[in-house]
N, C-alpha and C positions, 0 to 999 in steps of 0.2 A: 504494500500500500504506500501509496508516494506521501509523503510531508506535505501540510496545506501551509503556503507561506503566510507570514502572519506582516502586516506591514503598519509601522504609526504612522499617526495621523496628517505627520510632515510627507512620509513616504507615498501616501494616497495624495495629499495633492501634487504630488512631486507628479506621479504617475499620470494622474488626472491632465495636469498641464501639458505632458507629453503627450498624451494622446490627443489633447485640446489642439495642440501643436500641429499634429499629423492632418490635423480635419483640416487646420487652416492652408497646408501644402496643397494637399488633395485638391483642396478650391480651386490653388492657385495652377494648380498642372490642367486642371478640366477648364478653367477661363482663357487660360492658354491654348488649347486645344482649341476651344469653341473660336476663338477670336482668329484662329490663321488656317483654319483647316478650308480650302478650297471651297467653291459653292456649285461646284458641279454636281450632278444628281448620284453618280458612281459613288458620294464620299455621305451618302443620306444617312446611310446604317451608321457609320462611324459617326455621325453628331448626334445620333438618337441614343448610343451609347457614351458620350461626352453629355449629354442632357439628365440618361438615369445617372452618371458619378454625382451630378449635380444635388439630385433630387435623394439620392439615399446616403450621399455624406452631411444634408440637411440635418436628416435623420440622427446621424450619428453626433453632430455637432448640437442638436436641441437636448438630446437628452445627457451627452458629457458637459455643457453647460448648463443643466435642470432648468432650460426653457419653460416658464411657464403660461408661455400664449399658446402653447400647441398641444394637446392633449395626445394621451396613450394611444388612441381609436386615430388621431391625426397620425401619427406618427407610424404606426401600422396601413392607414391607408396609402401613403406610399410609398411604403414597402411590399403591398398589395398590387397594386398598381404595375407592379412591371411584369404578374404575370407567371413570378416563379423563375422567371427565366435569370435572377440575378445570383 
């Protein structure tokens, strides 16, 4: 049976902030994408895929921030929304 790590409270935000971190790249790599990726119709699937990073690192970013404009059922619908496919 593996050890469950045990982390203080500086530790949790430590972590929180990194992963806070990672959402705000994430943003920055998908507005990059969306902003210079061609507008030829061949590159459609690829910005619909740049659109869902968009839309389920929301996600990830409302609730490592405890967002509270957006509820649980918000937050699920879209993650619903793509379908399964993500």
């Amino acid at each position: 049976m593996a050890n469950k790590a045990t982390f203080s409270s500086e530790q949790q935000a430590e972590r929180l902030g990194a992963a806070l971190r990672c959402t705000y790249e994430v943003e920055s790599i998908a507005m990059h994408l969306n902003d210079n990726l061609p507008t030829e119709p061949e590159y459609m699937f690829l910005r619909s895929l740049v659109l869902r990073i968009f839309d389920l690192n929301s996600v990830a970013m409302s609730a490592l921030d405890k967002d509270q404009t957006r509820t649980t059922a918000d937050l699920w619908g879209v993650i619903n929304r793509g379908g399964g496919c993500a």
